[in-house]
C-alpha positions as CSV (number, residue, x, y, z in Angstrom):
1,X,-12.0,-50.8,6.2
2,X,-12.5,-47.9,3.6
3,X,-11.6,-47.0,0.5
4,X,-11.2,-44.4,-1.9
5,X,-12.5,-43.8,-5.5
6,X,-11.3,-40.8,-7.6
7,X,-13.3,-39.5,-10.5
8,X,-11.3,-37.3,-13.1
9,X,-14.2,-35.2,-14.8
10,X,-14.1,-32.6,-17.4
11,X,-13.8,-29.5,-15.4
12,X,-13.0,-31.3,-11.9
13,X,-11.7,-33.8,-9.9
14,X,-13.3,-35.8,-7.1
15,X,-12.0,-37.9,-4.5
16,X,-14.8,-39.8,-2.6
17,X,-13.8,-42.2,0.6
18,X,-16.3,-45.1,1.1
19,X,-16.8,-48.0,4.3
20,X,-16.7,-50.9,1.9
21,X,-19.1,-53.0,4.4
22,X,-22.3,-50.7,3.3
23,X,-21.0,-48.1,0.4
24,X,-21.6,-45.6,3.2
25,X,-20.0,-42.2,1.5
26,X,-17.7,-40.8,4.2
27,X,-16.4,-37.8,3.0
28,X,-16.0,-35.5,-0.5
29,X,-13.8,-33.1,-1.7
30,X,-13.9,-31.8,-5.2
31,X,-11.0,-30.0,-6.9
32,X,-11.4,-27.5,-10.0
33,X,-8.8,-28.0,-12.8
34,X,-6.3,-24.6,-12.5
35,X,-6.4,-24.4,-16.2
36,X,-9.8,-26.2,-17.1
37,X,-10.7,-27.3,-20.6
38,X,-8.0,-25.6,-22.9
39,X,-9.7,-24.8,-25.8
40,X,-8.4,-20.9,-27.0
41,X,-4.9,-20.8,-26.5
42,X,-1.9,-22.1,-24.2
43,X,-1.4,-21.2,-20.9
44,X,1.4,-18.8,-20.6
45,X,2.7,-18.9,-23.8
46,X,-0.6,-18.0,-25.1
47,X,-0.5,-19.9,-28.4
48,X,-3.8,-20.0,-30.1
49,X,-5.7,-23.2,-30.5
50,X,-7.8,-24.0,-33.9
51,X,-11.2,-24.5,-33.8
52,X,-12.2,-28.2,-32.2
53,X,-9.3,-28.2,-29.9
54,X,-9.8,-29.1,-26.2
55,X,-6.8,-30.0,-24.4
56,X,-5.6,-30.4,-20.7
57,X,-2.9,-30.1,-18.0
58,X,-1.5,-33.0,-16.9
59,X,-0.2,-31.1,-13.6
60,X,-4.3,-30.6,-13.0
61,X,-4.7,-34.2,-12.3
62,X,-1.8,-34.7,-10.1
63,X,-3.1,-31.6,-7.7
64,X,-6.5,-33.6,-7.2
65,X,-4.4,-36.2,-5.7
66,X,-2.4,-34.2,-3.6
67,X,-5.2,-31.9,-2.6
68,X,-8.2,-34.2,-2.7
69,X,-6.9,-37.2,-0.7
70,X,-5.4,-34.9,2.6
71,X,-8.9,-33.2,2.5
72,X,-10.6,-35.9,2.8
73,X,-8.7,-38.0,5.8
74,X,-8.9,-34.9,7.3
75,X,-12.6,-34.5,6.9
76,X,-13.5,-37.7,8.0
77,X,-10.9,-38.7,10.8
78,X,-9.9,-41.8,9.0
79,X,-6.3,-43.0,9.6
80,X,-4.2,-44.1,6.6
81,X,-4.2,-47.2,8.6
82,X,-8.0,-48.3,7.5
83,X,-7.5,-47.3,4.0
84,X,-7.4,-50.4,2.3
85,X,-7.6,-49.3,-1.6
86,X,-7.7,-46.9,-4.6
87,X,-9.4,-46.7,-7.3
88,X,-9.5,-44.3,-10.0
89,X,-11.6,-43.7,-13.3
90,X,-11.3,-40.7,-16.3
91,X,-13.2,-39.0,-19.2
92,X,-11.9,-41.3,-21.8
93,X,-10.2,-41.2,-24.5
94,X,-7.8,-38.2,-22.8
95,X,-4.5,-39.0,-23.9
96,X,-1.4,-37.7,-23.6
97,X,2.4,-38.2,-25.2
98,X,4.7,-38.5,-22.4
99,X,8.3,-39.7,-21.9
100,X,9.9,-43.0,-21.0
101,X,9.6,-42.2,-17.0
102,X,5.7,-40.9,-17.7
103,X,7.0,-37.5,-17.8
104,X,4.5,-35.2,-19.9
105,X,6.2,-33.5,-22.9
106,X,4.2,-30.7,-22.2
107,X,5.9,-30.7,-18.9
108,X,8.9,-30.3,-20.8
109,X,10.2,-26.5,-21.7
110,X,10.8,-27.2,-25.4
111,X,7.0,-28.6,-26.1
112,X,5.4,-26.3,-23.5
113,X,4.0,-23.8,-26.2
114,X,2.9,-26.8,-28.8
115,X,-0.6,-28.0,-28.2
116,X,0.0,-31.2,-29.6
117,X,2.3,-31.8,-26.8
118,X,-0.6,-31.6,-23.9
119,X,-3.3,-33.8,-22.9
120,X,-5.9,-34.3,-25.7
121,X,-9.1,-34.2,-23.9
122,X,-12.3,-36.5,-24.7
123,X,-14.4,-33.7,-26.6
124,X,-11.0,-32.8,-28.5
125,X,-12.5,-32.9,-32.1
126,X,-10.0,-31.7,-34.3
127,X,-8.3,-35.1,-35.4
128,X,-11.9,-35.6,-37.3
129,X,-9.7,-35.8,-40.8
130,X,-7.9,-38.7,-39.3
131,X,-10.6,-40.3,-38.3
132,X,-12.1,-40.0,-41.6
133,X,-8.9,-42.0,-43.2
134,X,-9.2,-44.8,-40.3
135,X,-12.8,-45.3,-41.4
136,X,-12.3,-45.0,-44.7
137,X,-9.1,-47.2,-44.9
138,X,-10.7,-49.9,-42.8
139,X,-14.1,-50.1,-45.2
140,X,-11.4,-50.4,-48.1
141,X,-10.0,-53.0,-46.4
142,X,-12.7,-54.8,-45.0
143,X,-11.5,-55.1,-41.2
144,X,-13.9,-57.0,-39.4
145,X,-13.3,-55.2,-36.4
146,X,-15.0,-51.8,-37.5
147,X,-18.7,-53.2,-37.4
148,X,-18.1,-53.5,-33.3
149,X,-17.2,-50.1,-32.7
150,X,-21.1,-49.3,-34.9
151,X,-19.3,-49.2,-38.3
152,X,-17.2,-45.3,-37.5
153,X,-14.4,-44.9,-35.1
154,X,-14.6,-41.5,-33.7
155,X,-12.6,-38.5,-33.9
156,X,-13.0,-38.6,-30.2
157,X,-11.0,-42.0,-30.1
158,X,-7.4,-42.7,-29.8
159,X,-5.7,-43.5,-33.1
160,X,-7.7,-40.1,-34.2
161,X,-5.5,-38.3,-31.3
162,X,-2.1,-40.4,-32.1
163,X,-2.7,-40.0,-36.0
164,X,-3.4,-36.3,-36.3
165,X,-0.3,-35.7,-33.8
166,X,2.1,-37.7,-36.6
167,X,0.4,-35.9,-39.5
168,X,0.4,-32.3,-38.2
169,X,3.6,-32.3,-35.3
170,X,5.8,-35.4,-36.6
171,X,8.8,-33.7,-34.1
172,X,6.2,-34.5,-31.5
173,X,4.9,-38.0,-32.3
174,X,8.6,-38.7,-32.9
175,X,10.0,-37.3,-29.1
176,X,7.2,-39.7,-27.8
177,X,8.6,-42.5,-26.1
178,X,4.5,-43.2,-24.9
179,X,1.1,-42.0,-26.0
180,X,-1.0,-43.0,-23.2
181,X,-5.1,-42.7,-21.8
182,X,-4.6,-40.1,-19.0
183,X,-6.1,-43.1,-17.0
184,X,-3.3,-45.3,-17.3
185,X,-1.0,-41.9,-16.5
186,X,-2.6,-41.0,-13.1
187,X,-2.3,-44.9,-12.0
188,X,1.2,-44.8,-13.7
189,X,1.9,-41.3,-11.3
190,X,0.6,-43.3,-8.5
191,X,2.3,-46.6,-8.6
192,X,5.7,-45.9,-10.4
193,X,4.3,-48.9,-12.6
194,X,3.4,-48.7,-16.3
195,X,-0.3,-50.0,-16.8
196,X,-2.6,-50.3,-19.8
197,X,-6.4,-51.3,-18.4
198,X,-8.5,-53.3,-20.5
199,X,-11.1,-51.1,-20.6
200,X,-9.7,-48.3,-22.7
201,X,-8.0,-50.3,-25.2
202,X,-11.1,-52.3,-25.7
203,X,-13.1,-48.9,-26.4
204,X,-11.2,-46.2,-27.2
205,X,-7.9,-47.9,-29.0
206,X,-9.6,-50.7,-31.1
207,X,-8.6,-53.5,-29.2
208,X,-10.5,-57.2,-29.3
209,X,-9.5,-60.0,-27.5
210,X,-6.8,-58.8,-26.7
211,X,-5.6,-57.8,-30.0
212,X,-5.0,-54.8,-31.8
213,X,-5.7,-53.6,-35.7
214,X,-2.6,-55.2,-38.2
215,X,0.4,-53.5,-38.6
216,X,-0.2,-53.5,-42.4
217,X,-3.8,-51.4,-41.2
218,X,-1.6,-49.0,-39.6
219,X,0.7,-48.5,-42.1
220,X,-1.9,-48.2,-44.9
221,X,-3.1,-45.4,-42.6
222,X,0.6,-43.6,-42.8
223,X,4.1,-45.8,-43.1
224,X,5.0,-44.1,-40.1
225,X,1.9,-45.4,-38.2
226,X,3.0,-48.8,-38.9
227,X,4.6,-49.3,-35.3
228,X,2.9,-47.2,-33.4
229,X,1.5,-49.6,-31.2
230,X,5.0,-51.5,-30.6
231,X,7.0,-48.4,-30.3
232,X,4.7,-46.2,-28.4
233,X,2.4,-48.0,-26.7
234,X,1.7,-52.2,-25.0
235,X,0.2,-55.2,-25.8
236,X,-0.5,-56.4,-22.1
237,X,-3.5,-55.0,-21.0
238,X,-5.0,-55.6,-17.1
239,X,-8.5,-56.6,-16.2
240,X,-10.2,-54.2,-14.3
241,X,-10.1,-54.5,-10.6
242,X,-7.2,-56.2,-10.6
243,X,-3.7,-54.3,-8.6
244,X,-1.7,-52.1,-10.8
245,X,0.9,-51.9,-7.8
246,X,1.3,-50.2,-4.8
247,X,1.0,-46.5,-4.1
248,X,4.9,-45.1,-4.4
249,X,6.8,-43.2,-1.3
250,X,6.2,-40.3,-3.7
251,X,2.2,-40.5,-3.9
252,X,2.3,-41.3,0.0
253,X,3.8,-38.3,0.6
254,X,1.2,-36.2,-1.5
255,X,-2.0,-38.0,0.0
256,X,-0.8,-38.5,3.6
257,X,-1.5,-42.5,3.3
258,X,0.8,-45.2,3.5
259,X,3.2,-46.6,1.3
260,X,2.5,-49.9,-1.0
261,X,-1.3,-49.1,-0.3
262,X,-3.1,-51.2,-3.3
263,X,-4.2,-49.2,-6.5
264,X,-6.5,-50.8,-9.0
265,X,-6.7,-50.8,-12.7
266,X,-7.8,-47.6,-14.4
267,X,-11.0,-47.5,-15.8
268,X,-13.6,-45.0,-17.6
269,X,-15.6,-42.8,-15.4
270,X,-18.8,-44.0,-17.5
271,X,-18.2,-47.8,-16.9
272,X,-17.6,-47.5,-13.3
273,X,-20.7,-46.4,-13.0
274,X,-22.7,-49.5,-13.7
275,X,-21.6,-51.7,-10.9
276,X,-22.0,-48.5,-8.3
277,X,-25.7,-48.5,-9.4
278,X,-26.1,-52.3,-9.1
279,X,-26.4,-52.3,-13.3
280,X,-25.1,-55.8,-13.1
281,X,-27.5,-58.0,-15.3
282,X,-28.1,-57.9,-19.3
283,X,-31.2,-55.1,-20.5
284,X,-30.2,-52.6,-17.7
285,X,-29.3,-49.2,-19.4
286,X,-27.4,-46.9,-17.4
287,X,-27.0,-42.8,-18.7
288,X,-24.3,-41.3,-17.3
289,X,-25.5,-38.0,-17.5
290,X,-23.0,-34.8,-17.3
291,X,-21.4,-32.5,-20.0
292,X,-22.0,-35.1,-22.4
293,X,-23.9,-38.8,-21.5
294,X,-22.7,-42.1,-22.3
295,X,-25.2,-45.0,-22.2
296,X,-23.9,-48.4,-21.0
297,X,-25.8,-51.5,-21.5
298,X,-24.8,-55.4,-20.2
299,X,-24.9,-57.9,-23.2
300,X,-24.6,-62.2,-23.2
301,X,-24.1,-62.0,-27.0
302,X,-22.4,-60.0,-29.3
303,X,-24.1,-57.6,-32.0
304,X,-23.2,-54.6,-34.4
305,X,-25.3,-52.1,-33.7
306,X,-25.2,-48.8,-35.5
307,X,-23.3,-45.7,-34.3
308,X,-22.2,-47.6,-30.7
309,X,-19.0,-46.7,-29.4
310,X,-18.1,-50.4,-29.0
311,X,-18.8,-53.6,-27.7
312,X,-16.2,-55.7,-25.7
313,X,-16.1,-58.9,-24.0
314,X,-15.1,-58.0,-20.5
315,X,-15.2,-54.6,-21.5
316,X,-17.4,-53.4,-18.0
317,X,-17.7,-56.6,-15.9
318,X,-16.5,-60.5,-16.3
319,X,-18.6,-62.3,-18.5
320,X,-20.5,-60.2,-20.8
321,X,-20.2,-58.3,-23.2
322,X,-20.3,-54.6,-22.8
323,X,-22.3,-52.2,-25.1
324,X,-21.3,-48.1,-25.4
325,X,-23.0,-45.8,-26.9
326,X,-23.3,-42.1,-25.9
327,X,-24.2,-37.9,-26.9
328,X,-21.0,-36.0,-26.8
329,X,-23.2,-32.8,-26.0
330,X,-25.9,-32.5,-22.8
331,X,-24.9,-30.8,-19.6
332,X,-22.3,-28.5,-22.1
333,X,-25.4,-27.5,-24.0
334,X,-27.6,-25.8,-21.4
335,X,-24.6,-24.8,-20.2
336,X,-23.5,-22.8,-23.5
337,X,-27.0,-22.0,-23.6
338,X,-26.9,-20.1,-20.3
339,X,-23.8,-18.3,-20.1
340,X,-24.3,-17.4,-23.9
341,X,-28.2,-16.8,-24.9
342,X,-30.4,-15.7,-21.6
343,X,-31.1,-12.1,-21.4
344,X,-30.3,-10.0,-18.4
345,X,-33.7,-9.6,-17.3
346,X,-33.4,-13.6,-16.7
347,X,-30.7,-13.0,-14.9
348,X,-32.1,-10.7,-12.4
349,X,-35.3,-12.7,-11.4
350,X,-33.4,-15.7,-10.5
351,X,-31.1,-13.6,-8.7
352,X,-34.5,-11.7,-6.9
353,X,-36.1,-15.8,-6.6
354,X,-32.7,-16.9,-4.7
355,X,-32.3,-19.1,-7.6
356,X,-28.9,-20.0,-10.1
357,X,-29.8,-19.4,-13.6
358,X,-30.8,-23.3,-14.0
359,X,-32.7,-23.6,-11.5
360,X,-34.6,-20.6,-12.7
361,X,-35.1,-21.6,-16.5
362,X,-36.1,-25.1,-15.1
363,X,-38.9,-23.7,-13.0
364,X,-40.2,-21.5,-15.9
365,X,-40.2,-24.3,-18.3
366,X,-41.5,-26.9,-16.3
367,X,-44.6,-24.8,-16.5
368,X,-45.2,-25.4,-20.2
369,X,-47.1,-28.2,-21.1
370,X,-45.2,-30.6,-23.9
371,X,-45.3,-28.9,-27.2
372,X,-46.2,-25.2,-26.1
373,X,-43.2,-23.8,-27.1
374,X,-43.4,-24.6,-30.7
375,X,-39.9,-25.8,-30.7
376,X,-37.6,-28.3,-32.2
377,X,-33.9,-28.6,-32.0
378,X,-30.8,-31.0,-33.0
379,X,-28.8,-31.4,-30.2
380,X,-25.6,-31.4,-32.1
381,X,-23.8,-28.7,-30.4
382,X,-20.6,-31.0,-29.7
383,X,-21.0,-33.4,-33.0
384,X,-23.2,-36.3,-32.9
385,X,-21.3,-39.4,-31.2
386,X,-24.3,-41.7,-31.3
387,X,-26.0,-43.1,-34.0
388,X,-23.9,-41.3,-36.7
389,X,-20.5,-40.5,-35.1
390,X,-19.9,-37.3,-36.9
391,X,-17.8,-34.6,-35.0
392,X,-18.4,-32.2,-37.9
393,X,-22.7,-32.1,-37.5
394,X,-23.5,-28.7,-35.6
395,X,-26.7,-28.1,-33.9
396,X,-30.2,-26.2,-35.5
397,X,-33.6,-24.6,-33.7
398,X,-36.5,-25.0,-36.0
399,X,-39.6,-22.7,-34.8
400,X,-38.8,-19.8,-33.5
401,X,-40.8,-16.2,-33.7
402,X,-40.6,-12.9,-32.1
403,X,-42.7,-14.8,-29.1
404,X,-40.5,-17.3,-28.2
405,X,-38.2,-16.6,-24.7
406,X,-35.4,-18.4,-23.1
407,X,-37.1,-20.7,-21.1
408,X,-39.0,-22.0,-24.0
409,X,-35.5,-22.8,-26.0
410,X,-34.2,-24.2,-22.7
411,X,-36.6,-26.3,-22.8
412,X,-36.4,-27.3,-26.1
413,X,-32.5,-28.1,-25.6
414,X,-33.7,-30.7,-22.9
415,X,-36.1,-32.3,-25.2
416,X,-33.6,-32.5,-28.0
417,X,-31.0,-34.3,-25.7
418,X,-34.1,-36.8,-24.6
419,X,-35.2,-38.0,-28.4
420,X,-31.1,-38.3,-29.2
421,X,-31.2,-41.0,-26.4
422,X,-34.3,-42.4,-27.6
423,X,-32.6,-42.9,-30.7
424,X,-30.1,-44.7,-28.8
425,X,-31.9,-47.1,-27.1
426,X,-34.0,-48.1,-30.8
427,X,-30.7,-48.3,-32.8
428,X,-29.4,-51.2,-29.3
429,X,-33.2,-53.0,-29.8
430,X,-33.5,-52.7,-34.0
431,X,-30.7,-55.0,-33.8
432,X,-32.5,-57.4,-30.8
433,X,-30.0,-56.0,-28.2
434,X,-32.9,-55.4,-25.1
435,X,-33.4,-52.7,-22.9
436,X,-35.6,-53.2,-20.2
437,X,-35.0,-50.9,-17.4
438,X,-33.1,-46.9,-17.6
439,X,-31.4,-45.4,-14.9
440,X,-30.2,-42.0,-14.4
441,X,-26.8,-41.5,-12.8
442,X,-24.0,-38.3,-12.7
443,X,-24.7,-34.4,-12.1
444,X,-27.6,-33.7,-14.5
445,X,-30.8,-36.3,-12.8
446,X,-28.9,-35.1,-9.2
447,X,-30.0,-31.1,-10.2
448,X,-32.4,-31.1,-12.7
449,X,-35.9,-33.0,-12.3
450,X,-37.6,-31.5,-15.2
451,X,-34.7,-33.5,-17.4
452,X,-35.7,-36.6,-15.9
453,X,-39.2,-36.7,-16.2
454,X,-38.4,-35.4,-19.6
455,X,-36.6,-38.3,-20.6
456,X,-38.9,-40.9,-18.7
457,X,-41.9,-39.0,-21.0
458,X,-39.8,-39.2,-24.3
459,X,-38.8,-43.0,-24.0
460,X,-41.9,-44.1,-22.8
461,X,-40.2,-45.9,-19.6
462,X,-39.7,-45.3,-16.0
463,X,-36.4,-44.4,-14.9
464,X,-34.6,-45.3,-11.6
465,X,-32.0,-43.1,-9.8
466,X,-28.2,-43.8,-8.6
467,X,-27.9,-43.1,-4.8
468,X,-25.0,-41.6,-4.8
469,X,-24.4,-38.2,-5.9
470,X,-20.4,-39.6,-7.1
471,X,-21.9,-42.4,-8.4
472,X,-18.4,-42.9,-11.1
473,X,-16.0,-42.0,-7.9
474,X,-18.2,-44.7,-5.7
475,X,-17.3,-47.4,-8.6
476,X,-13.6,-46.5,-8.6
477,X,-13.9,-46.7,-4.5
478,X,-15.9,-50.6,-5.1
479,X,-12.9,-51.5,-7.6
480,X,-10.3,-50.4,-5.1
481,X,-12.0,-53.0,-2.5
482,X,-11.5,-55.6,-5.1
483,X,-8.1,-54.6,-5.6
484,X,-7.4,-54.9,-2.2
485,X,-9.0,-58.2,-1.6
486,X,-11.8,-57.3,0.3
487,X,-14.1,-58.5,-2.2
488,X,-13.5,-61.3,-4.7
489,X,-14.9,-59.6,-8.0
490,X,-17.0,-56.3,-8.7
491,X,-20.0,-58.3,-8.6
492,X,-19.6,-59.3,-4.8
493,X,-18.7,-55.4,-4.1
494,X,-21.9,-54.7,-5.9
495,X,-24.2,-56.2,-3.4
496,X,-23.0,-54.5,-0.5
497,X,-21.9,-51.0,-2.0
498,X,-24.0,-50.5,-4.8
499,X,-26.9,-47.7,-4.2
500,X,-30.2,-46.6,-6.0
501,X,-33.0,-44.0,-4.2
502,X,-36.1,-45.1,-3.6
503,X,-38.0,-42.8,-6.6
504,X,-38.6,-43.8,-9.7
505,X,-39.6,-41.2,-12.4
506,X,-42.2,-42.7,-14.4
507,X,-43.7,-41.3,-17.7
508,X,-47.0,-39.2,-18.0
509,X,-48.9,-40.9,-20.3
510,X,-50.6,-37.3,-22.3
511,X,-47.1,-35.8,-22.1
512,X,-45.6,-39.2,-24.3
513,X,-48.3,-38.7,-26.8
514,X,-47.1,-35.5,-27.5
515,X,-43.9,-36.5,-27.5
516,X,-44.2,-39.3,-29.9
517,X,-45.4,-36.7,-32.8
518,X,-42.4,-34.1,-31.6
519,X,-40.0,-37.0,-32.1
520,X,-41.1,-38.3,-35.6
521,X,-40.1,-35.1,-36.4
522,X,-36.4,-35.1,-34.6
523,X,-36.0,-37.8,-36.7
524,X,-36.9,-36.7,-40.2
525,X,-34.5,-33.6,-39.3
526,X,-32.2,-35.8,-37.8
527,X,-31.9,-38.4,-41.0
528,X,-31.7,-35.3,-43.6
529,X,-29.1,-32.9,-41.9
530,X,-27.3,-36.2,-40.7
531,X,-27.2,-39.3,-43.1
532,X,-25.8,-36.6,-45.8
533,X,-28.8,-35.3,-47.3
534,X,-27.9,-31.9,-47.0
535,X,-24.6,-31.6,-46.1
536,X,-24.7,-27.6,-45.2
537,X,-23.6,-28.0,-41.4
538,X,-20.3,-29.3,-42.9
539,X,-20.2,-26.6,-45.4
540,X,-20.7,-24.2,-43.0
541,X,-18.4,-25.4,-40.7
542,X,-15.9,-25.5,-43.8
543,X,-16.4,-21.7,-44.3
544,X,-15.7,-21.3,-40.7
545,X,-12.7,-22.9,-40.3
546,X,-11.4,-20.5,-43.6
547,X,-12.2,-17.3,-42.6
548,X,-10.7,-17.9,-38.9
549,X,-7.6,-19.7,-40.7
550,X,-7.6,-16.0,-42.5
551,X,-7.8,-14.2,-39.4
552,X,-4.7,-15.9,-38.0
């Protein structure tokens, strides 16, 4: 029997089918977004977006299911017959405000042209005033609950989203009969069932055990908050791999399979990873590694460590605790670095070396020994998400002259994503949470090899590699078996499914020496521009946000 995972990305969607005996990867199809990331003004109304703003199109999703799943049955020769399962994960939190039926307002021709109406992606960092007040409110009040999500909840989060919708388009918050994670929508559109998974809620919507932040907190926040979670959203929540229902007559007819077939819980495209790389012990740190990374670690007790995204009991897999932390900048910096900063003589001799502009700067700087360039950056691009959970910190270079050329800064930008994880995995083991053992999984360790040994140098360890190239879409495909009853739990799946190559990157001793001078400086940059010594990346950002208000 097969089954078939779909992983709703940033820029695309891919729909992977799997033979659940072996993990064996059948066939791929991978469908671009129409509209993309949204993040300078509406589609055809053309309304402009403020600065921070990255939405999405609902519709976008849909089309990966109706295109995605047809391509590949088609590819392969499966019948619907030997499908068994689906299973789906998202960039999380994506949220959306939607209708009773799941309809999207922005679906909906009298919200079309108002951004708070459409999907409000992951990297959507405009609701960082909100989360400001839910921070600040919860230290006044000393909720016990903020010390497991590493004592900020981010603007990237989901009270953020919901909070800055009531506070800046209260006819919108108001029309919404739901605000939901985009992962719950897709099963939703699927199933013709209403779903919340487990996951989500226990990192992205501040839920515990079960249980969500007070009324009184939310109504402390704003008096209209105060019932946001009754009103708008649910208090059941689904472990994952369990059946959210049956795929509806509707979503047969889109994907060509049949009717009632079994859909699992929605999960994050970051957390399905760790069972498809066979992650499924304490001390193993997987990096999910694509425009941004997220770093997921097993747990068998709990601890507040600082900056994490959160820790939940059940949050990844049955019986331990689940640790997320992550950099909400990597594969989006190189790639604002190359479509924004390499001159066209660059361009040229990768075109004349049959090379894409990546592949090219990663050959010339892999040439360079450690240090050479003279180089130091913040990788702060997107905000900081990990260790200090500040959307508003912006990125620096520090040693630059009229020598220094693309490849070296390219460079550089590797590096700087390499000691931000490094200060990852020493905030998890300052606080005795271990890690023993890195792997590498997702686009960037599948394309770039100079990243990997770059990271393996900076950490000081060796790091393994997933063995599949849809490593997130391969753990939606194991949950779908599980789902379907073909294997009891994810664990079981794991040991048949689960994949890792052969290589392991391991560090270069002379190359980490260097390294461990180049990083005690990241971090003395790092603690002054980011723990509020100097506060000019805010003040800039401040100055910014006034002259463009101006220009409007």
């Amino acid at each position: 029997m097969y089954t078939i995972g779909i992983d709703f990305g940033t820029e695309s969607g891919r729909v992977l089918l799997v033979d659940t005996r072996d993990g064996r990867e059948v066939a791929t199809a991978v469908i671009p977004y129409a509209n993309g990331v949204i993040d300078e003004q509406l589609p055809e109304s053309g309304v402009r977006l403020p600065p921070e703003w990255a939405l999405q199109d609902p519709n976008d999703y849909v089309e990966v299911v109706k295109q995605g799943v047809p391509a590949v049955l088609k590819e392969s020769g499966v019948s619907p017959d030997e499908v068994a399962g689906i299973g789906i994960d998202f960039t999380s939190c994506t949220m959306l405000p939607t209708k009773a039926d799941g309809t999207p307002l922005s679906n909906l021709p009298e919200w079309r042209a108002n951004p708070h109406a459409w999907v409000k992606l992951w990297k959507h960092h405009a609701s960082q005033p909100q989360a400001d007040k839910i921070n600040e409110v919860a230290r006044q009040r000393g909720e016990s609950w903020l010390q497991l999500y590493g004592g900020k909840i981010s603007s990237e989060w989901f009270f953020s989203k919901a909070l800055q919708i009531l506070e800046e388009a209260p006819e919108v918050y108001e029309a919404a009969d739901r605000l939901i994670e985009a992962a719950d929508w897709i099963v939703w559109q699927l199933t013709g069932v209403e779903t919340r998974n487990a996951c989500t809620a226990g990192y992205k919507a501040i839920v515990q055990d079960g249980v969500f932040p007070s009324r009184d907190y939310f109504a402390a926040l704003d008096p209209r908050f105060a019932d946001v979670v009754d009103t708008k959203m649910s208090r059941e929540f689904l472990p994952l791999g369990a059946k959210a229902g049956g795929l509806s007559q509707q979503a047969a007819e889109w994907t060509g399979l049949k009717p009632g077939t079994p859909v699992a819980v929605a999960n994050v495209d970051a957390h399905v990873t760790i069972p498809a790389v066979g992650a499924v012990e304490p001390g193993i740190m997987v990096m999910i590694m694509g425009t941004s990374t997220c770093h997921m670690l097993l747990g068998e007790e709990i601890q507040p460590v600082e900056g994490m995204c959160g820790v939940v009991r059940d949050g990844i897999l049955p019986g331990y605790y689940g640790y997320e932390a992550g950099q909400s900048g990597v594969g989006d910096i190189f790639a604002w670095f190359v479509d924004n900063a390499v001159p066209p003589e660059y361009h040229e001799a990768a075109k004349q070396a049959g090379l894409d502009l990546h592949q090219y700067l990663e050959r010339e700087a892999a040439r360079q020994k450690p240090g050479e360039h003279g180089l130091l950056a913040l990788d702060w691009l997107n905000g900081n998400r990990s260790t200090l959970v500040d959307a508003d910190l912006s990125a620096m270079l520090l040693g630059m002259t009229l020598g220094t050329r693309a490849p070296d800064i390219y460079r550089a930008l590797i590096e700087a994503t390499a000691y931000g994880t490094r200060i990852i995995i020493e905030a998890f083991e300052d606080r005795g949470v271990p890690v023993k053992e890195l792997i590498a999984a997702g686009g960037l360790p599948e394309k770039n090899k100079l990243l990997v040994q770059i990271y393996a140098d900076v950490t000081g360890r060796p790091i393994k590699l997933a063995g599949s190239q849809q490593a997130p879409a391969l753990g939606s495909a194991m949950h779908g078996a599980v789902a379907a009853g073909i294997y009891p739990n994810i664990k079981a799946a794991a040991e048949k499914m689960a994949k890792l190559k052969d290589e392991v990157v391991q560090p270069i001793p002379e190359n980490q020496a260097v390294y461990d001078q180049l990083y005690a400086e990241y971090k003395t940059l790092y603690d002054y521009f980011g723990r509020g010594a100097n506060d000019v990346m805010k003040r800039l950002k401040k100055i910014r946000n006034q002259a463009l208000a101006v220009q409007a």
